[in-house]
N, C-alpha and C positions, 0 to 999 in steps of 0.2 A: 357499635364498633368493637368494643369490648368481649361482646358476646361472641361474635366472628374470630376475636383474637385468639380466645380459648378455644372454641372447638377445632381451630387451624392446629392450635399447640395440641390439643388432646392427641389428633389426626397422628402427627407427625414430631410428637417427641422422643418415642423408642427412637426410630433413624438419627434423629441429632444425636441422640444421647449414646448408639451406638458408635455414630461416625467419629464423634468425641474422644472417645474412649481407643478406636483403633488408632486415632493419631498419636494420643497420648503413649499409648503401647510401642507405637514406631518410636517414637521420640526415646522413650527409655531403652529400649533393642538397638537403637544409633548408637547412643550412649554406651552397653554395655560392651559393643562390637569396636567402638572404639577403645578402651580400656583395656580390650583384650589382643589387639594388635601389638603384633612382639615390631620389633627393629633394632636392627643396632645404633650405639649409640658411635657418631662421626667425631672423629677425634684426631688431636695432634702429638707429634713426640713433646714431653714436657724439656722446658727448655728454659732459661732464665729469662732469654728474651722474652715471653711471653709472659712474665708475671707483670702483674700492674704495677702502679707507683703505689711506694706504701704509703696508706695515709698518715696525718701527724695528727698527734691526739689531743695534743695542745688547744686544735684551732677548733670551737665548735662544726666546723663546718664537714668534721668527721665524724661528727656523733647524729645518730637518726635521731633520738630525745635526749635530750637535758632535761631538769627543772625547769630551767630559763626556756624552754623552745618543744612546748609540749601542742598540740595541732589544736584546734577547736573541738576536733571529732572527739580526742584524746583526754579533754580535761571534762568531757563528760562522766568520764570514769572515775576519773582525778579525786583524792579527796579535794572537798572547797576551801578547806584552811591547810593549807601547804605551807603555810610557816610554821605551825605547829608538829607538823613529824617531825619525828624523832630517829626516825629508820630513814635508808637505803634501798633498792633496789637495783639489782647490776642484771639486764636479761641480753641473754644472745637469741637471737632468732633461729629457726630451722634453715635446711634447706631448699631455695628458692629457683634455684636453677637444676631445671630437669628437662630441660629443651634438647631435645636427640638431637637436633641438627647444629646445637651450639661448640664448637668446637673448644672454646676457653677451658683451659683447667680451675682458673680462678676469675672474680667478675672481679673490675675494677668499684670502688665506691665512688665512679662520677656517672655509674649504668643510670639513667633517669628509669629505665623501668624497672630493673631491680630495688630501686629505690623507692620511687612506687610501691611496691610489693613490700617495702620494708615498713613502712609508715602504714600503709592505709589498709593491709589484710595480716599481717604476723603482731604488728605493736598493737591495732586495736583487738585482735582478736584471742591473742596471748598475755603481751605484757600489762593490757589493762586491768587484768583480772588480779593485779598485787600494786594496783595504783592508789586502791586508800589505804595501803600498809605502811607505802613508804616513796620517797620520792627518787624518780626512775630514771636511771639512765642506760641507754642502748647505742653500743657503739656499730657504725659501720666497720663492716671486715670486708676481706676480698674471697668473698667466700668459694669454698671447692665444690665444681659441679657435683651432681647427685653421683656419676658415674665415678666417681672416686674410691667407690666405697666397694665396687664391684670391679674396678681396674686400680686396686692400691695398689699389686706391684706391675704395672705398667702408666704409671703418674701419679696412682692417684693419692700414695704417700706422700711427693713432695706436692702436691697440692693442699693438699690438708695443715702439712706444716706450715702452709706460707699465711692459711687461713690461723691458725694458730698463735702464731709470731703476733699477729693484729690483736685478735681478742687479750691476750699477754699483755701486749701494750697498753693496748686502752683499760686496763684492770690498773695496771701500773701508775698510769696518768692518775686515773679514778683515782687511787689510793694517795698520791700527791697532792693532787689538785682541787680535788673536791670533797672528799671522803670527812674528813677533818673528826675522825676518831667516832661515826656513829657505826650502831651497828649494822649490817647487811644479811637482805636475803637475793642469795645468788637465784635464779631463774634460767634453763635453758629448755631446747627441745630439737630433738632429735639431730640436725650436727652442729646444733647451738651445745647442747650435752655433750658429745666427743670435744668439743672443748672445755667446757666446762669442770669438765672431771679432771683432766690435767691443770686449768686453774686453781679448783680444790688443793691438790696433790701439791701443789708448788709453795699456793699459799695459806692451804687453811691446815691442812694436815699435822697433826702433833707440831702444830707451830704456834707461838701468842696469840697472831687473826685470830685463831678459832675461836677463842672467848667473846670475839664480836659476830662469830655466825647467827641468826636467827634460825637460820633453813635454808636448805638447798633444794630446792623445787626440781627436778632434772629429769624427765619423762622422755619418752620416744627413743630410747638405744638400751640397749640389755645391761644391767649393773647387777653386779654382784655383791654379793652383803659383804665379804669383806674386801670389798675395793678398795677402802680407806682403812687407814692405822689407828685412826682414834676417832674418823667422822663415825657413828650408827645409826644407823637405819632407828626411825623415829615409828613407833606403833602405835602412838595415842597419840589425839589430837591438840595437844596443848604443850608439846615434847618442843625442846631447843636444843638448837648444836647440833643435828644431827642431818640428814636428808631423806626424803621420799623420791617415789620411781616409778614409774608404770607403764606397760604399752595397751595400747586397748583395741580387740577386733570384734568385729558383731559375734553373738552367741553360735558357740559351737563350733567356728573358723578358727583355724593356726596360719601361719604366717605360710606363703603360697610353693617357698621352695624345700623348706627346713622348717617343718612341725614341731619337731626337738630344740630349735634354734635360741628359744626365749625359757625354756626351762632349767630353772633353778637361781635364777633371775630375783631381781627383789621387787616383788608386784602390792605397790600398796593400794589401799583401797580409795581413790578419792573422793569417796562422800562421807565416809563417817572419818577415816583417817584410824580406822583399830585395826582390830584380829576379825573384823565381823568379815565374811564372805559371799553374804549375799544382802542387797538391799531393796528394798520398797518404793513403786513412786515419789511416795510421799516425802522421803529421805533425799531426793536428789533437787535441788534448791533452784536450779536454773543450767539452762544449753543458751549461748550466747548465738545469734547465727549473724549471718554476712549482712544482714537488712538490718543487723542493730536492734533486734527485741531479744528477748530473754523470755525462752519457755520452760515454765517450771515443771514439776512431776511428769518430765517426757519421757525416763528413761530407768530402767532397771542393771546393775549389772549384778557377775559372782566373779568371785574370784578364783582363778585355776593355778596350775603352777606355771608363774611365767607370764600369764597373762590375765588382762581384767577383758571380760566378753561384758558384752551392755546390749542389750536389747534396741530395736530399730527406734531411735527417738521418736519423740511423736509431734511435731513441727509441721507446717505447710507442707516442704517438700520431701515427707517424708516414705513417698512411694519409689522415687528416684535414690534415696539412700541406701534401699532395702535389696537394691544390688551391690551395691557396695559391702566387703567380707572385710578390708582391714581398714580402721578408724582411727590410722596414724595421725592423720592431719587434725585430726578432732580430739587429739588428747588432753589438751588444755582446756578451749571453747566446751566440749561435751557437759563437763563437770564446772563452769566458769564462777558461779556464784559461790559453790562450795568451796571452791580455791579459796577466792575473795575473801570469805567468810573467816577459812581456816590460817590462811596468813595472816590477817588482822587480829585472830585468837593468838596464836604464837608472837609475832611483835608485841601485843601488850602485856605476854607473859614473859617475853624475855627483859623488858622494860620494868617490870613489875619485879622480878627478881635480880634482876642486877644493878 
């Protein structure tokens, strides 16, 4: 029977192994064809009526994580002695709503599937990566669709502010209620950072806070070195007080409208965290992916101006990525372990010296 087995497979394994291969090729050509499909995005006049109820920040049941109310999934990442931090964690998440047909300026925080998306693919796949730094908290905001940013002045200004006013809040709560004098590393990404930067500016900027900043982690939107009055840009990996930045697309690719757009930007490097420019498999620690493994030495990048290019990781599904030219969503997860690694260097050096 055996013997039959094989010579059946010898007969007829090119066929499988071609037929294989041309599904797999459709599968990615669906893929790409979809990605490349323009539309416009369906929309309303903004209007008051249409903003959600504002959360209150008081009540836990406005916040995606607490200390107290961290997932199962979540405290895998967790340090296991969480009574012994010493640090903070305050992260906003990106933007999650990018549904063309969605007509909302802003999501309400009772969306069960925004919510979803808030917990269980942005918090584990971002904010775990500074969870044995410090203990984390992520407030729900009413966040501004993605189309905000491309119709600011037909909404999507007051939409942004109203996202705004929340994260405000809940920094404010945070610093009442829970804060109780430790220091903080702020976290955001991409329009978790357009807020972010104004929470900076409000509260850390040539103001007392800022002796309790650790690091401002702020990745995915264009910064400029001197955004801030007294925050700077951190060049070595063991620097406090200051902030890091970067956006990152596969080698050789600029952003698809505006090439010039991220130039002159403040691009650090996130695996060694210096002046280096270009780095080695072996340099890069770990890519966290959606199934929850960590691939190590996947990925190379260099630095240009503007932007970090990184070479096609090298993971399961990494023939399906290799269409993919901008690696916005992957700014965080790409580099996850080296984060990890480098926020836990900096909190025990700002610990260590203050």
């Amino acid at each position: 029977m055996y013997l039959q087995v094989l010579i059946w497979w010898k007969k007829n394994r090119m066929r499988i192994i071609n037929k294989s291969l041309v599904k797999l090729f459709c599968l990615a050509a669906y893929i790409l064809l979809l990605s490349s499909c323009k539309s416009t995005y369906q929309t309303q006049t903004f209007s008051k009526a249409t903003i959600p109820v504002a959360p209150d920040y008081y009540k836990e049941s406005s916040w995606a994580v607490l200390p107290s109310k961290y997932t199962e999934e979540f405290k895998k990442y967790a340090s296991k002695k969480m009574d012994t931090l010493q640090a903070d964690v305050f992260y906003v998440y990106p933007t999650l709503n990018s549904d063309k047909k969605d007509i909302r300026w802003n999501v309400s925080i009772e969306d069960e599937e925004q919510k979803n998306k808030i917990v269980n693919k942005a918090v584990l796949m971002q904010a775990s990566a500074f969870a044995s730094s410090g203990k984390v908290y992520v407030p729900f905001y009413r966040q501004a669709h993605i189309r905000s940013y491309k119709l600011f002045k037909k909404g999507g200004k007051q939409a942004q502010e109203v996202a705004y006013l929340d994260v405000k809040n809940a920094f404010e709560v945070y610093l009442k209620k829970y804060n109780k004098g430790r220091p903080i590393i702020m976290v955001g990404h991409s329009q978790g950072t357009t807020h972010l930067l104004r929470v900076l500016k409000e509260f850390f900027d040539d103001k007392p806070l800022q002796k309790r900043l650790i690091a401002a982690y702020i990745p995915g939107i264009r910064v400029k070195e001197k955004e801030f009055k007294t925050i700077q840009v951190m060049t070595s990996p063991n620097e406090t007080g200051g902030f890091v930045s970067w956006n990152t697309f596969k080698k050789n690719n600029y952003p698809k409208k505006d090439k010039n757009w991220y130039k002159g930007s403040v691009t650090t490097n996130p695996i060694t965290w210096n002046a280096s420019k270009k780095t080695t498999l072996k340099q890069h620690k770990g890519f966290l992916y959606t199934n929850g493994k960590l691939y190590k030495n996947a990925l190379k990048i260099e630095i240009t101006d503007g932007l970090v290019w990184s070479t096609n990781p090298k993971f399961p599904m990494r023939l399906f990525m290799s269409f993919l030219k901008n690696y916005h969503a992957g700014d965080i997860n790409l580099f996850w372990q080296n984060i990890r690694e480098n926020s836990l260097k900096r909190t025990n050096t700002w610990l260590r010296n203050k």
